[in-house]
N, CA, C and O atoms as a GROMACS GRO file, in nm:
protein
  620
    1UNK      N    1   2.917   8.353   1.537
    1UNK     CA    2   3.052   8.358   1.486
    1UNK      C    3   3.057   8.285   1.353
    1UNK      O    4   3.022   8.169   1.327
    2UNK      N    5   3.096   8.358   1.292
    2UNK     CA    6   3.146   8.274   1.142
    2UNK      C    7   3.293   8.193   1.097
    2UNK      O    8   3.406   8.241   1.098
    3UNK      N    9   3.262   8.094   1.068
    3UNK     CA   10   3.414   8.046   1.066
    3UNK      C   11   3.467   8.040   0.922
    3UNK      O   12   3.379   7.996   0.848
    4UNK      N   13   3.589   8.072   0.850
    4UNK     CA   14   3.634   8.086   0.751
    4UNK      C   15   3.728   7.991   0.704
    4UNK      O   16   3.792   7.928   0.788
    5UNK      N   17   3.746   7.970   0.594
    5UNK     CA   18   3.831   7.852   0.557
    5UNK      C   19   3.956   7.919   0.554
    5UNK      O   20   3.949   8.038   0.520
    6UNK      N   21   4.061   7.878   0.580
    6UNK     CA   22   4.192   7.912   0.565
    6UNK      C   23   4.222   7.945   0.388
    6UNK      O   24   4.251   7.855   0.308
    7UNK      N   25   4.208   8.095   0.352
    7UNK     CA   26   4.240   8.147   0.199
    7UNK      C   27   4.136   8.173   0.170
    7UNK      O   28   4.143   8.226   0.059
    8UNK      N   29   4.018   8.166   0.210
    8UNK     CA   30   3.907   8.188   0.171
    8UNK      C   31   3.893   8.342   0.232
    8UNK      O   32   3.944   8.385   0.336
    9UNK      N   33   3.810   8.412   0.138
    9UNK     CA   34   3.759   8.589   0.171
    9UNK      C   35   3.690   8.599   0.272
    9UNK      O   36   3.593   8.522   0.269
   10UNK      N   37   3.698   8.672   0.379
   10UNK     CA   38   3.559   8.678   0.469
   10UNK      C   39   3.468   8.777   0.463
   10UNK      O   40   3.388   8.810   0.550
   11UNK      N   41   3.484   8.824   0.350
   11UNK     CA   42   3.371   8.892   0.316
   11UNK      C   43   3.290   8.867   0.165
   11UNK      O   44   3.325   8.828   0.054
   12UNK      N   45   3.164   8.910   0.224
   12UNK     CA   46   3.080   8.875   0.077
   12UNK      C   47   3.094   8.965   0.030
   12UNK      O   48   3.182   9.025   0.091
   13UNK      N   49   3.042   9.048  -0.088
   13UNK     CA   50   3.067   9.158  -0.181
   13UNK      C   51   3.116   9.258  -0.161
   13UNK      O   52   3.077   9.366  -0.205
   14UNK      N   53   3.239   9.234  -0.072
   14UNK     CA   54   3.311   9.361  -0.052
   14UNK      C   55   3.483   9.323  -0.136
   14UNK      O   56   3.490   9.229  -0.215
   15UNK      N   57   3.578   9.388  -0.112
   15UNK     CA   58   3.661   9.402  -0.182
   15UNK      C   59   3.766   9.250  -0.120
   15UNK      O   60   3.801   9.214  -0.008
   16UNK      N   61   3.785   9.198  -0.250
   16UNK     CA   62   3.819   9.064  -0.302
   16UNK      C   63   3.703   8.977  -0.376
   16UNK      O   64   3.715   8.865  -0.427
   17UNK      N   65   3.587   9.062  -0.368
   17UNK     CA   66   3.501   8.952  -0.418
   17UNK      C   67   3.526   8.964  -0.584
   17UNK      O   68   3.591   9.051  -0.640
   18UNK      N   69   3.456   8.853  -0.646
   18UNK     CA   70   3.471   8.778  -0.791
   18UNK      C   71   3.388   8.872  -0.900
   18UNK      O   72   3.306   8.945  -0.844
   19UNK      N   73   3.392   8.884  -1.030
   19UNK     CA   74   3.351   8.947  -1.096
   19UNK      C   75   3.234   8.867  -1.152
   19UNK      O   76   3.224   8.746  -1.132
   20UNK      N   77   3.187   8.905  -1.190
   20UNK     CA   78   3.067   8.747  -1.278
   20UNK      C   79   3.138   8.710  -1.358
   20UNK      O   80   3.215   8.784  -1.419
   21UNK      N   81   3.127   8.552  -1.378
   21UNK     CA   82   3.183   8.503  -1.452
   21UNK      C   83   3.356   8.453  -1.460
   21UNK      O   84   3.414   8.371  -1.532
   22UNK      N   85   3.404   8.550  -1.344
   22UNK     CA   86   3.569   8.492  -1.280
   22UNK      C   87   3.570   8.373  -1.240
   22UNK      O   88   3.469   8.334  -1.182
   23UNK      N   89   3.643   8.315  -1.251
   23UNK     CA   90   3.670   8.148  -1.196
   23UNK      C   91   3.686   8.197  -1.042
   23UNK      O   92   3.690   8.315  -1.005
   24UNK      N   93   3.695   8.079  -0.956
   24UNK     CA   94   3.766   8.139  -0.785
   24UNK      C   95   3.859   7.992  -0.822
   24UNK      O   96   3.847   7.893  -0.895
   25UNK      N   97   3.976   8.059  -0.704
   25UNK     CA   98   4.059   7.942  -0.730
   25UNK      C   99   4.021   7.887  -0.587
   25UNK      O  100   3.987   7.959  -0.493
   26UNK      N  101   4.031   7.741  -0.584
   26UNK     CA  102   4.002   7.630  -0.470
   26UNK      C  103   4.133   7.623  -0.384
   26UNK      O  104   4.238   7.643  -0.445
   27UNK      N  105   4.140   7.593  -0.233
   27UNK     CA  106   4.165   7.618  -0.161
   27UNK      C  107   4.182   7.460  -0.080
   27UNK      O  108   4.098   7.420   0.001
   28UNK      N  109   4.283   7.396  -0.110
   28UNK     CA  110   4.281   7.252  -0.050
   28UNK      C  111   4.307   7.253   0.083
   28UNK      O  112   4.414   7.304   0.116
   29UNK      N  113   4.206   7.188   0.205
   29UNK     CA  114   4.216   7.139   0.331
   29UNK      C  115   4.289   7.014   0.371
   29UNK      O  116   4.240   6.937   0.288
   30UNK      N  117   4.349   6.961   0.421
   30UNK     CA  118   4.411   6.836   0.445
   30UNK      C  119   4.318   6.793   0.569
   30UNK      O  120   4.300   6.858   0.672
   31UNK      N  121   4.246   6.629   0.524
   31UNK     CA  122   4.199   6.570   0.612
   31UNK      C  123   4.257   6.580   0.780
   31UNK      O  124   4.370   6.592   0.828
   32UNK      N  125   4.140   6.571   0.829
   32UNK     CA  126   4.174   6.583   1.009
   32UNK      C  127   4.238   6.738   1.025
   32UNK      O  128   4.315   6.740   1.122
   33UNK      N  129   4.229   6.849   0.965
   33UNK     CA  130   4.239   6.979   0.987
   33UNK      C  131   4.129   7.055   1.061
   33UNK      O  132   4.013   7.078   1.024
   34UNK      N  133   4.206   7.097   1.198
   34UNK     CA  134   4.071   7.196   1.238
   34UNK      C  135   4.053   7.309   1.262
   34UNK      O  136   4.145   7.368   1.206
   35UNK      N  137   3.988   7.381   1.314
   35UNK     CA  138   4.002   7.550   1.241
   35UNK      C  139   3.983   7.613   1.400
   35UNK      O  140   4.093   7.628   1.452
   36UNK      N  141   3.897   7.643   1.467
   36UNK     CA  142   3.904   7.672   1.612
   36UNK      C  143   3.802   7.613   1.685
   36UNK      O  144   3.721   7.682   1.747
   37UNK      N  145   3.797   7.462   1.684
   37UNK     CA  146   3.734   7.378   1.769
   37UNK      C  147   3.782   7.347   1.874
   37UNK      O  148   3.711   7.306   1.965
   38UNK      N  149   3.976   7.366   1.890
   38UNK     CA  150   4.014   7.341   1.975
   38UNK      C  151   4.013   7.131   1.966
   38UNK      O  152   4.105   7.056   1.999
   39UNK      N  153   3.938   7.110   1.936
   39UNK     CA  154   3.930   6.907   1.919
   39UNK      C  155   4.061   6.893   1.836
   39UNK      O  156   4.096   6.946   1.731
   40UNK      N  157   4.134   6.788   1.933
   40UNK     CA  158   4.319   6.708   1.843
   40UNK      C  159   4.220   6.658   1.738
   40UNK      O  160   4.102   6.644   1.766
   41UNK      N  161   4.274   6.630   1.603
   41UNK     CA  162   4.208   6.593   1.517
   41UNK      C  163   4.257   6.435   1.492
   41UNK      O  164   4.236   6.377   1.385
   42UNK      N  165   4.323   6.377   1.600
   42UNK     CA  166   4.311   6.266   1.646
   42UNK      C  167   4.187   6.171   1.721
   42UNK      O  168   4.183   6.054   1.759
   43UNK      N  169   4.123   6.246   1.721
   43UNK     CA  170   3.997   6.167   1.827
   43UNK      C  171   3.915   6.144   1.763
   43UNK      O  172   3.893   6.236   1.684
   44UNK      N  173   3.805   6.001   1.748
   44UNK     CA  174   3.709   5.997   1.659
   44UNK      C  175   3.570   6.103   1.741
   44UNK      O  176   3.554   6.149   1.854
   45UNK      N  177   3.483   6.106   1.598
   45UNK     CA  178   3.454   6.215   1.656
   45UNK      C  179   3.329   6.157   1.613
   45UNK      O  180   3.344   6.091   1.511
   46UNK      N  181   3.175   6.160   1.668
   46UNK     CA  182   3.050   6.082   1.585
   46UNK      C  183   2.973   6.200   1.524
   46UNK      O  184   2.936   6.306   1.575
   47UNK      N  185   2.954   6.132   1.359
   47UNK     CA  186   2.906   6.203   1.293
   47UNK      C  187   2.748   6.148   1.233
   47UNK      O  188   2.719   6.033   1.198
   48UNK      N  189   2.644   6.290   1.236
   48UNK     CA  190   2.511   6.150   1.137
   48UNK      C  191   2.540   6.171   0.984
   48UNK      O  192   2.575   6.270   0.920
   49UNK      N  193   2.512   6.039   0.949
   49UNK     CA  194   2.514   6.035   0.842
   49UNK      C  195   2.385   5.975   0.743
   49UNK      O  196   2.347   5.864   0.782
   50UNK      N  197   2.322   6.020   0.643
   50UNK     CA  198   2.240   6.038   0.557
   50UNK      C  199   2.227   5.997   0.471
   50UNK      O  200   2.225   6.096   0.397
   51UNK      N  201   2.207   5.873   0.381
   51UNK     CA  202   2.222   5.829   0.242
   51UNK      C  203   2.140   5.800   0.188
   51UNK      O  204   2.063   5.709   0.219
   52UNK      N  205   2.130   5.894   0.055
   52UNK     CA  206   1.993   5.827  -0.015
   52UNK      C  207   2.021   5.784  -0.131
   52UNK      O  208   2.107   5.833  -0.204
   53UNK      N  209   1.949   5.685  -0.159
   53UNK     CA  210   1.950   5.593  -0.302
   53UNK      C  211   1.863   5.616  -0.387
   53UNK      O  212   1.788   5.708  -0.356
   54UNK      N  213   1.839   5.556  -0.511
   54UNK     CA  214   1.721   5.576  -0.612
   54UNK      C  215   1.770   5.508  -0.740
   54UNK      O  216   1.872   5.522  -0.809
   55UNK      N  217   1.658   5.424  -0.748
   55UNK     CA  218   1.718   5.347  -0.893
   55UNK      C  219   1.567   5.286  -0.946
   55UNK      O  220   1.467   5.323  -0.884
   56UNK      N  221   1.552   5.188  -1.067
   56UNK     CA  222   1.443   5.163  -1.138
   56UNK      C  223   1.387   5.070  -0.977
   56UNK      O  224   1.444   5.039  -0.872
   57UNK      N  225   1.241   5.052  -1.035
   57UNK     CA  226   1.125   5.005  -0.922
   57UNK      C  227   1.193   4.842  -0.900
   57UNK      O  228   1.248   4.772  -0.984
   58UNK      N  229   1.170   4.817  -0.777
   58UNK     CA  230   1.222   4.703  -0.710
   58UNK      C  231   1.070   4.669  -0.607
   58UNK      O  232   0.996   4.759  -0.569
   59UNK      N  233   1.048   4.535  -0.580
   59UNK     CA  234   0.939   4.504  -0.515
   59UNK      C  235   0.953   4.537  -0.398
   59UNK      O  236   1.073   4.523  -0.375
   60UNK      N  237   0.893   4.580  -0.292
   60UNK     CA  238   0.886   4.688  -0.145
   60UNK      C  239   0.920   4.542  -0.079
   60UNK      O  240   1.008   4.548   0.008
   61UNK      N  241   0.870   4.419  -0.103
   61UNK     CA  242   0.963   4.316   0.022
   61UNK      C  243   1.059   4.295  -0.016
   61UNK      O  244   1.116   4.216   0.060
   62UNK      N  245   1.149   4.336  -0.142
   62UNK     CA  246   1.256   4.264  -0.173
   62UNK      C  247   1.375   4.402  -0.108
   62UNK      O  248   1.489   4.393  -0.062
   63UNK      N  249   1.296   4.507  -0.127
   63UNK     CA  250   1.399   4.595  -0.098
   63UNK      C  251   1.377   4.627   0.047
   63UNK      O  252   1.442   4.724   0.085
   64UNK      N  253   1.285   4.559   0.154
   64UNK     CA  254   1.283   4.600   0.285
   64UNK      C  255   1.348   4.481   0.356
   64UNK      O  256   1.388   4.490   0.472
   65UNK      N  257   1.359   4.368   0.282
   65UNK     CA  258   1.412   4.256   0.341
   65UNK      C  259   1.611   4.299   0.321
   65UNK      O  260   1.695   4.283   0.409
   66UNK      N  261   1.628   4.339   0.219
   66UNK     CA  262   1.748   4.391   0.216
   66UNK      C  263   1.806   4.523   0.286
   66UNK      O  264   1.927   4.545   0.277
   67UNK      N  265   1.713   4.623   0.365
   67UNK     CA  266   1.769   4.699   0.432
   67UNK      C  267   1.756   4.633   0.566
   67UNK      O  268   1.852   4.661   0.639
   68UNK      N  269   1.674   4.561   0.616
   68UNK     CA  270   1.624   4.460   0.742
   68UNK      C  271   1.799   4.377   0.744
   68UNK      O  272   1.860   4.374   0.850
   69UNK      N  273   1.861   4.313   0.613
   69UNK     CA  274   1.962   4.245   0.632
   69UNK      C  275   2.117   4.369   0.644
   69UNK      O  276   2.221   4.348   0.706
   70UNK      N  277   2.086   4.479   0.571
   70UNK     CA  278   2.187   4.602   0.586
   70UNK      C  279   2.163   4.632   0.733
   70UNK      O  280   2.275   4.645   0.782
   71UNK      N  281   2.092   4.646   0.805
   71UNK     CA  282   2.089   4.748   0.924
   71UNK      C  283   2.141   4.551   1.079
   71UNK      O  284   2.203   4.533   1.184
   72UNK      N  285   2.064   4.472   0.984
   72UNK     CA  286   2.184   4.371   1.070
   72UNK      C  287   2.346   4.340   1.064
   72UNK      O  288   2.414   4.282   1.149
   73UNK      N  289   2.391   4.403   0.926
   73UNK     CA  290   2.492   4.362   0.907
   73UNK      C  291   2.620   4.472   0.921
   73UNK      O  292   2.743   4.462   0.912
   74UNK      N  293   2.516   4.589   0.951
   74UNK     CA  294   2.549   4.723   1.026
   74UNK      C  295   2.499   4.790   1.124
   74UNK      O  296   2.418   4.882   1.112
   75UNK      N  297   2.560   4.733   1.262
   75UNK     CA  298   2.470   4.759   1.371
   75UNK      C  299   2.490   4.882   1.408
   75UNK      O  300   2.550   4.882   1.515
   76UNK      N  301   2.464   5.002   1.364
   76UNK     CA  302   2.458   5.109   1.393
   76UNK      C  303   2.381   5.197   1.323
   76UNK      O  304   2.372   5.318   1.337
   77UNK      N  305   2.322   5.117   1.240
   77UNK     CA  306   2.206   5.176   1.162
   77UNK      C  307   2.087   5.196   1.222
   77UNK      O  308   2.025   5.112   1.288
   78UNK      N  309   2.050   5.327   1.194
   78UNK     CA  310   1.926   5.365   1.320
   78UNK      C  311   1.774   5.376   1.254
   78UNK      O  312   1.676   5.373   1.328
   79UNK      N  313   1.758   5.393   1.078
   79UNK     CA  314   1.633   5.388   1.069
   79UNK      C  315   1.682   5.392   0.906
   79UNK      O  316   1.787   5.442   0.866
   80UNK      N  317   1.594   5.335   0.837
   80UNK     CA  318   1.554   5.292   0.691
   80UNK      C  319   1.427   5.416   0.617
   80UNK      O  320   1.411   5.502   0.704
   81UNK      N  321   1.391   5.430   0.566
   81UNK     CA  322   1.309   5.466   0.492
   81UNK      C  323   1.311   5.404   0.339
   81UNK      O  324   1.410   5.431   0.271
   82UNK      N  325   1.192   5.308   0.271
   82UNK     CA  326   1.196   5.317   0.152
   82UNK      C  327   1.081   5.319   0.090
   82UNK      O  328   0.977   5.344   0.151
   83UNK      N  329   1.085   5.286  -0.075
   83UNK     CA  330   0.972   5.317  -0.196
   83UNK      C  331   1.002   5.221  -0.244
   83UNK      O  332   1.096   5.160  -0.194
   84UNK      N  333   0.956   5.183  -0.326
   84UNK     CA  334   0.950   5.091  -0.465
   84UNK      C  335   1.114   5.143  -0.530
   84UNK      O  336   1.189   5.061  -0.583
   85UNK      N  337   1.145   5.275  -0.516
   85UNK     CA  338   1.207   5.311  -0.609
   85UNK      C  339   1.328   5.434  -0.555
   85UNK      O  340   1.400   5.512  -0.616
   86UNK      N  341   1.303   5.404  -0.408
   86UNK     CA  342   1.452   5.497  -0.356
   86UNK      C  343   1.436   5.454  -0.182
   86UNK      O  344   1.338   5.405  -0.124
   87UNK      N  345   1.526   5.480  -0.147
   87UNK     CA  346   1.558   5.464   0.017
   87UNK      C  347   1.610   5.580   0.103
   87UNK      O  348   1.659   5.684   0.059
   88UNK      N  349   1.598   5.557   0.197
   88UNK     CA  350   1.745   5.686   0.274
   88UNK      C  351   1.773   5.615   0.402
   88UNK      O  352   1.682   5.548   0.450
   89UNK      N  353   1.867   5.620   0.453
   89UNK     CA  354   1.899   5.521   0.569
   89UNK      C  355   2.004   5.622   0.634
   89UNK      O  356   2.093   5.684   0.576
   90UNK      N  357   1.970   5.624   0.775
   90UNK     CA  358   2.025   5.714   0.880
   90UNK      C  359   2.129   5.618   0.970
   90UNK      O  360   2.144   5.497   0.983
   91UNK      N  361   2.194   5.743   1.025
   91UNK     CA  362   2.315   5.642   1.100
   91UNK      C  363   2.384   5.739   1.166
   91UNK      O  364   2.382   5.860   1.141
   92UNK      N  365   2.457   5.672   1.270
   92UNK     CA  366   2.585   5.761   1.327
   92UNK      C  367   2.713   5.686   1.313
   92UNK      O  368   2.723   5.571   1.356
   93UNK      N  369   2.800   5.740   1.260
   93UNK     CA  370   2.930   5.659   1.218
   93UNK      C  371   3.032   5.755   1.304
   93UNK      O  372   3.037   5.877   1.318
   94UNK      N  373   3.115   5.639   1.361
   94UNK     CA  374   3.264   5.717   1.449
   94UNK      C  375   3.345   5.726   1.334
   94UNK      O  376   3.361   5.641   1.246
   95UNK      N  377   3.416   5.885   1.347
   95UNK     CA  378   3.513   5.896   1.235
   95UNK      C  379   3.583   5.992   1.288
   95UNK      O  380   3.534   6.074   1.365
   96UNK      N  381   3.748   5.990   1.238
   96UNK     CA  382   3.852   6.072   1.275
   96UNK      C  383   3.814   6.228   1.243
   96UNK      O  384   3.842   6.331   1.304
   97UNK      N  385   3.724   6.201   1.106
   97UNK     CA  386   3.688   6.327   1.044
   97UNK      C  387   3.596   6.342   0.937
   97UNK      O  388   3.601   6.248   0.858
   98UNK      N  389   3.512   6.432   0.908
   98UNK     CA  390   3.414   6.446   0.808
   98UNK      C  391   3.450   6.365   0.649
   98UNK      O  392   3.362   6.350   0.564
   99UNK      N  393   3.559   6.329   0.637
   99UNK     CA  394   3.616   6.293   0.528
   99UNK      C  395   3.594   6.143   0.529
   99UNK      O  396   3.533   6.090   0.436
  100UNK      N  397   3.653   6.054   0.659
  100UNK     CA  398   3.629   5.943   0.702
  100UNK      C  399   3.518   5.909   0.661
  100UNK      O  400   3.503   5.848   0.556
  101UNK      N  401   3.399   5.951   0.756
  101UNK     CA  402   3.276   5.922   0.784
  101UNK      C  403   3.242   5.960   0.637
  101UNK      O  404   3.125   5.935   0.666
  102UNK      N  405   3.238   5.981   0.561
  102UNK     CA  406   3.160   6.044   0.412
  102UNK      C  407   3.261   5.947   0.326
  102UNK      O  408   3.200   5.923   0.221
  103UNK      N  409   3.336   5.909   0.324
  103UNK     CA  410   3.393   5.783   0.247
  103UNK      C  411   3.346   5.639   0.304
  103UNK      O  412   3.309   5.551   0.226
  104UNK      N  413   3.348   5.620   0.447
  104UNK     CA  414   3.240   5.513   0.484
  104UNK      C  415   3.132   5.502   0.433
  104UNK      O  416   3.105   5.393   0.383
  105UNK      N  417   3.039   5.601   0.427
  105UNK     CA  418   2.937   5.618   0.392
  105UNK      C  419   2.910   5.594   0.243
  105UNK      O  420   2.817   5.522   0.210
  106UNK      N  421   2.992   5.655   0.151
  106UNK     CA  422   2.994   5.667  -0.002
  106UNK      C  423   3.036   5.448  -0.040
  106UNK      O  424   3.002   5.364  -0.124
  107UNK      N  425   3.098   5.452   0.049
  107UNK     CA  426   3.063   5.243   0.024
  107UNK      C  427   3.006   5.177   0.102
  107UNK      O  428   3.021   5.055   0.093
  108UNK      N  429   2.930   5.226   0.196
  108UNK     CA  430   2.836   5.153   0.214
  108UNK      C  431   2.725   5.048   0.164
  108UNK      O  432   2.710   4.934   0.206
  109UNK      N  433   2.628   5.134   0.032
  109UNK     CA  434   2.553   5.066  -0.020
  109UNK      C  435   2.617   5.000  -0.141
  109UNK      O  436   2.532   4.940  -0.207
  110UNK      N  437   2.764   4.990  -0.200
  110UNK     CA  438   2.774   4.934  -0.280
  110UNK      C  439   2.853   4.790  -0.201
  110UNK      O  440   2.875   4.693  -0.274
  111UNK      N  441   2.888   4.781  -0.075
  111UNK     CA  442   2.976   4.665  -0.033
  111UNK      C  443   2.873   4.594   0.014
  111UNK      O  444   2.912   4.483   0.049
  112UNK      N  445   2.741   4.611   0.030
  112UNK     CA  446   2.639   4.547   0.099
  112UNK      C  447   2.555   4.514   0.020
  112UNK      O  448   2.466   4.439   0.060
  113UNK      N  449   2.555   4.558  -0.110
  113UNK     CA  450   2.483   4.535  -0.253
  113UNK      C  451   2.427   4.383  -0.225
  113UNK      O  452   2.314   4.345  -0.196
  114UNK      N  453   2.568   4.301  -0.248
  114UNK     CA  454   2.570   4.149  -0.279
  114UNK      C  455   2.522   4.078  -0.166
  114UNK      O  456   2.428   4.003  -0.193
  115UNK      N  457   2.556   4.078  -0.060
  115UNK     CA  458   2.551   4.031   0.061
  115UNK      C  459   2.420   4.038   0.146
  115UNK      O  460   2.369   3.953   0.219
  116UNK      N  461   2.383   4.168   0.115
  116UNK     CA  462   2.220   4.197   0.125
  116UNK      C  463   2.124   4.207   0.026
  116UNK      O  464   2.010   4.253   0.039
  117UNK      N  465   2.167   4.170  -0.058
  117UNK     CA  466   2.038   4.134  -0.163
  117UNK      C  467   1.981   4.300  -0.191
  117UNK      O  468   1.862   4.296  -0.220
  118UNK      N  469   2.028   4.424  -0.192
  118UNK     CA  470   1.984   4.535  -0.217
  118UNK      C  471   1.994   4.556  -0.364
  118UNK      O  472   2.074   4.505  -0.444
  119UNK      N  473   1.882   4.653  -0.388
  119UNK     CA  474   1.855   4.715  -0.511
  119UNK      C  475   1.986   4.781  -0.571
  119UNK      O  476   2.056   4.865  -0.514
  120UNK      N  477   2.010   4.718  -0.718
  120UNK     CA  478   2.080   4.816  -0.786
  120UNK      C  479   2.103   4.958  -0.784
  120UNK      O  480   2.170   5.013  -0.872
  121UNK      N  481   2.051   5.017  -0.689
  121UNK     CA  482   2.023   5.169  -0.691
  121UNK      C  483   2.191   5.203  -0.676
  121UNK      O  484   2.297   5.144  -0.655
  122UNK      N  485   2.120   5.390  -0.712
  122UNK     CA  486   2.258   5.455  -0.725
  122UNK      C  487   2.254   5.533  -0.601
  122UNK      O  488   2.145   5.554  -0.548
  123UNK      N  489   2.394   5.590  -0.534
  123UNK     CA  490   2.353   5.685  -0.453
  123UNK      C  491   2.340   5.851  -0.475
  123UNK      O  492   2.428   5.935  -0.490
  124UNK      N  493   2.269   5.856  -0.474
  124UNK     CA  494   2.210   6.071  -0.499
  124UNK      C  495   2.186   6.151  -0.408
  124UNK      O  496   2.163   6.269  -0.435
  125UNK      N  497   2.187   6.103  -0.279
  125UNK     CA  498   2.256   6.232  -0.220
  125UNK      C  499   2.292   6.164  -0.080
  125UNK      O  500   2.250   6.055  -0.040
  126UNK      N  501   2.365   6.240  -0.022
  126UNK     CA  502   2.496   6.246   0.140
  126UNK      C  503   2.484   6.326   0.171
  126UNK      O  504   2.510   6.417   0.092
  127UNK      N  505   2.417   6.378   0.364
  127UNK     CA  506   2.452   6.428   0.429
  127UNK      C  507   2.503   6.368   0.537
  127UNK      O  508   2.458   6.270   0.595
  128UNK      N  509   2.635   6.453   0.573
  128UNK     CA  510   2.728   6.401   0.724
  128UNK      C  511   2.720   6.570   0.778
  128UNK      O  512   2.726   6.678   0.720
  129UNK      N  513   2.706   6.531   0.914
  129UNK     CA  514   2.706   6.645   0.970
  129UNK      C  515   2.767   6.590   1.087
  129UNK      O  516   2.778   6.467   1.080
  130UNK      N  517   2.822   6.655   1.220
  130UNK     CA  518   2.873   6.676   1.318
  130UNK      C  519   2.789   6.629   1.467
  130UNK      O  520   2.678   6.681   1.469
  131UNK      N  521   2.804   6.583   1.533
  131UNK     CA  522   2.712   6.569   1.622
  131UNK      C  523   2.576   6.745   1.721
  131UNK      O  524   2.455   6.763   1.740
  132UNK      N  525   2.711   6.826   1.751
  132UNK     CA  526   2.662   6.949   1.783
  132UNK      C  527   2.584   6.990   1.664
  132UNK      O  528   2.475   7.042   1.687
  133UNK      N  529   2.613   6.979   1.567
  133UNK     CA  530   2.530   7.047   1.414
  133UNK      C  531   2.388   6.996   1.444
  133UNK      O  532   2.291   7.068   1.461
  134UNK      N  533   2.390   6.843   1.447
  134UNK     CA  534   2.285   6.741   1.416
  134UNK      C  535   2.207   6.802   1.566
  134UNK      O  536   2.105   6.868   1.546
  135UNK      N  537   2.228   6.793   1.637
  135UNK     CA  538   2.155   6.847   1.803
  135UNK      C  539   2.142   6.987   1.778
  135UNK      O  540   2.049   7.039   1.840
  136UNK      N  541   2.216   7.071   1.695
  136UNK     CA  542   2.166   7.232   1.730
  136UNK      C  543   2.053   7.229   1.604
  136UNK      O  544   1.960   7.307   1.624
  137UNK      N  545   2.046   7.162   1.496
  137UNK     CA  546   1.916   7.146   1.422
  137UNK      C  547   1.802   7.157   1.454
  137UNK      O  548   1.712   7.236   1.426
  138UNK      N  549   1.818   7.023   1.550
  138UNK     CA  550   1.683   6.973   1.620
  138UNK      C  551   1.607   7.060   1.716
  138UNK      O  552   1.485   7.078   1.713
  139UNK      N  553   1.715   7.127   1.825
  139UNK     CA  554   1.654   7.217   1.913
  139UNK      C  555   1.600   7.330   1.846
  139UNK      O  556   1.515   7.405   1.895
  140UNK      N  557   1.654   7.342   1.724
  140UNK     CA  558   1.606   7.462   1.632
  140UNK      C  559   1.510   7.454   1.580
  140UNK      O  560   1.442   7.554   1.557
  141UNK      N  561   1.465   7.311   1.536
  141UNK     CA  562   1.347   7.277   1.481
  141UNK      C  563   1.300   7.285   1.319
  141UNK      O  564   1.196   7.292   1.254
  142UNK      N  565   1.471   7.278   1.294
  142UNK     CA  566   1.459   7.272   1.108
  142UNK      C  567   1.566   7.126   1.087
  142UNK      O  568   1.611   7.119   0.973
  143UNK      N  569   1.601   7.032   1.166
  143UNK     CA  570   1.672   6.919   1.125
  143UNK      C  571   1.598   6.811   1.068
  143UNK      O  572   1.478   6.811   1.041
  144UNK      N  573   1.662   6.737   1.055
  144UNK     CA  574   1.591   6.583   1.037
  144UNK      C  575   1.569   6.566   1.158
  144UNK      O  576   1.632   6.600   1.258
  145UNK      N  577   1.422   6.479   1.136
  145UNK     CA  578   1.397   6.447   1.311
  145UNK      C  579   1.444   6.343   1.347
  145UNK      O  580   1.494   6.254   1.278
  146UNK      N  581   1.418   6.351   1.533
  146UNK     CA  582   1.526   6.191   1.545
  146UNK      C  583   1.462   6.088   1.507
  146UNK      O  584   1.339   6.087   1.504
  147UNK      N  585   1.547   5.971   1.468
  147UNK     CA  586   1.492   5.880   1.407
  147UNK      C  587   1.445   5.751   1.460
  147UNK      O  588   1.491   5.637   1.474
  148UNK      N  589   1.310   5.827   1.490
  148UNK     CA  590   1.222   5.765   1.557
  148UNK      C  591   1.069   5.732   1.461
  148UNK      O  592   1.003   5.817   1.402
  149UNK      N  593   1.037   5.570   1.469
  149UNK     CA  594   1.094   5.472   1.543
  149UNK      C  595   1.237   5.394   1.490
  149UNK      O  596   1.251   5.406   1.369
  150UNK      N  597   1.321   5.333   1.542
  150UNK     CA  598   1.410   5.292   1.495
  150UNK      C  599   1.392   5.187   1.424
  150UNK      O  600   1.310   5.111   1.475
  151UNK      N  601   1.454   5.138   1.286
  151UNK     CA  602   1.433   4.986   1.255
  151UNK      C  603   1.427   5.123   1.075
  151UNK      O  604   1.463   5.237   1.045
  152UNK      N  605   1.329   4.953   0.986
  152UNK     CA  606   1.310   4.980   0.884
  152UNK      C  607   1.185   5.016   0.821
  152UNK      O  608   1.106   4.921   0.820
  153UNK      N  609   1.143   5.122   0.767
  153UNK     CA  610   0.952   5.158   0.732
  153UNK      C  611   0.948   5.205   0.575
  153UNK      O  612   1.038   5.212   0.492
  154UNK      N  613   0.855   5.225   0.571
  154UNK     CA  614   0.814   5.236   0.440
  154UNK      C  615   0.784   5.419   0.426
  154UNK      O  616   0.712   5.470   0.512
  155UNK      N  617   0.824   5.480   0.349
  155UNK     CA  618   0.780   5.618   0.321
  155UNK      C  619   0.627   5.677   0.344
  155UNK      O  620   0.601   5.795   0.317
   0.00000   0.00000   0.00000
């Protein structure tokens, strides 16, 4: 089943589609909106979430001692990965909605900057996905794997 955004075409190159080069006009959702999940969009709902960093080279104990102090100072952090020169750190965050959880996420590494002694890095990329998403991946065998072992490692 395909699910469609409310104003959005449900079809690909058939009639409504765009000319090359036509603008499309955007289509605003209002947070906690749901489409046929049937879920009140009252309930938190757990989402994984994905963040990766990357900034100039930082020494591998200075930046593992600072995700070692991030994943204490966020106990729900399930696994680290870093380099000299980028990280990605996995998690499951409770959120009302994809919006929540991806604004948690988007300050994460800058509110923990100071406090954990982390690398100046920037963040370059976010994935949040859904719990069923994150489990129908895996059984599929194209997700991120689970993140095992838990804690903090080196690439």
């Amino acid at each position: 089943m395909r699910r469609v955004r409310p104003g959005a075409a449900a079809s690909r190159g058939g009639v409504g589609s765009r000319a090359v080069g036509e603008e499309r006009a955007l289509t605003s959702v209002a947070a906690g909106d749901t489409y046929e999940s049937g879920e009140p969009a009252h309930q938190p709902r757990l989402w994984h979430v994905t963040l990766s960093v990357s900034g100039d080279e930082a020494p591998l104990k200075e930046v593992r001692r600072g995700l070692e102090q991030l994943a204490h100072d966020h106990p729900f952090l399930l696994t680290s990965r870093y380099a000299n020169d980028h990280a990605e750190i996995r998690y499951w965050e409770e959120a009302r909605d994809l919006h929540d959880a991806a604004a948690v996420a988007l300050r994460l590494w800058g509110e923990h900057r100071q406090t954990a002694k982390l690398p100046p890095w920037e963040i370059v990329g976010l994935e949040v996905i859904d719990r069923g998403t994150y489990h129908q991946r895996i059984a599929e065998g194209y997700g991120p794997l689970p993140a095992t072992p838990v804690g903090v490692h080196p690439f």
